[in-house]
C-alpha positions, 0 to 999 in steps of 0.5 A: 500500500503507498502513501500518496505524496504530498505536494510542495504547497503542503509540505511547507505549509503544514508545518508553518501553520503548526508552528503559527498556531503554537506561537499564537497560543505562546503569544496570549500568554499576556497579563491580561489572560493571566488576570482573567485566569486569576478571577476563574481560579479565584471564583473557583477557589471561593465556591470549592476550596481545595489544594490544587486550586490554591496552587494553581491561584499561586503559580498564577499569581508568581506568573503574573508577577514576572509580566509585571516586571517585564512590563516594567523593564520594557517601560511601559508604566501604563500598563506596568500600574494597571496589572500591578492594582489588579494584581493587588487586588485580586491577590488581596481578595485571595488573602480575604477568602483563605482568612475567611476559610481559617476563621470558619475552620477554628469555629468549626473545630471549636463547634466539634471539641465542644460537642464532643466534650462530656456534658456534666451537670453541676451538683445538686445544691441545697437551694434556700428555702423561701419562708411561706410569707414571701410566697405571693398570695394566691386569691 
């Protein structure tokens, strides 16, 4: 069985579109893709937090620091200031929500030790007795 042969159009052209599509798909790896991979992973993170997706907040985060300090390199103070406050803030509501979840731990591993705790009952004291005349009057 043969292969058909391919012609010279094809043999050139296949392989520059393979490799424009992958600088295409290295060249979105841009500071904006970055945020908006920060706000799904964050949003992600917020409905089900979980280790991979903290560490995937994480390497987001360490990735958007080196484009930041590539756009300040360039000099390019624009957009250096603009992702630097998203990046603030994004990585302050990050902060936010992990204290929020350490809060809701303790106050559930405090909820758990108390209810697992033993219930005493205090001991039976003798309780005064009230003489008869304070006793309000029945009519």
């Amino acid at each position: 069985m043969t292969t058909p042969s391919r012609s010279p159009f094809t043999r050139v052209v296949g392989p520059l579109f393979f490799v424009l599509a992958l600088c295409f798909l290295v060249g979105c790896d841009s500071p904006s893709s970055t945020i908006q991979e920060i706000r799904r992973n964050l949003d992600t993170f917020k409905s089900s937090p979980n280790l991979v997706t903290k560490e995937a907040l994480e390497k987001s985060f360490a990735k958007m620091e080196v484009q930041i300090q590539e756009l300040e390199a360039k000099g390019d103070t624009v957009q250096y200031d603009l992702f630097r406050r998203q990046s603030f803030t994004l990585r302050y509501d990050f902060h936010s929500t992990l204290l929020e979840i350490a809060k809701w731990n303790s106050e559930e591993a405090e909820r758990r030790a108390n209810a697992q705790s033993p219930v005493t009952m205090p001991s039976p004291e003798a309780s005064p007795s009230v003489p008869p005349s304070a006793e309000p009057h029945k009519e």
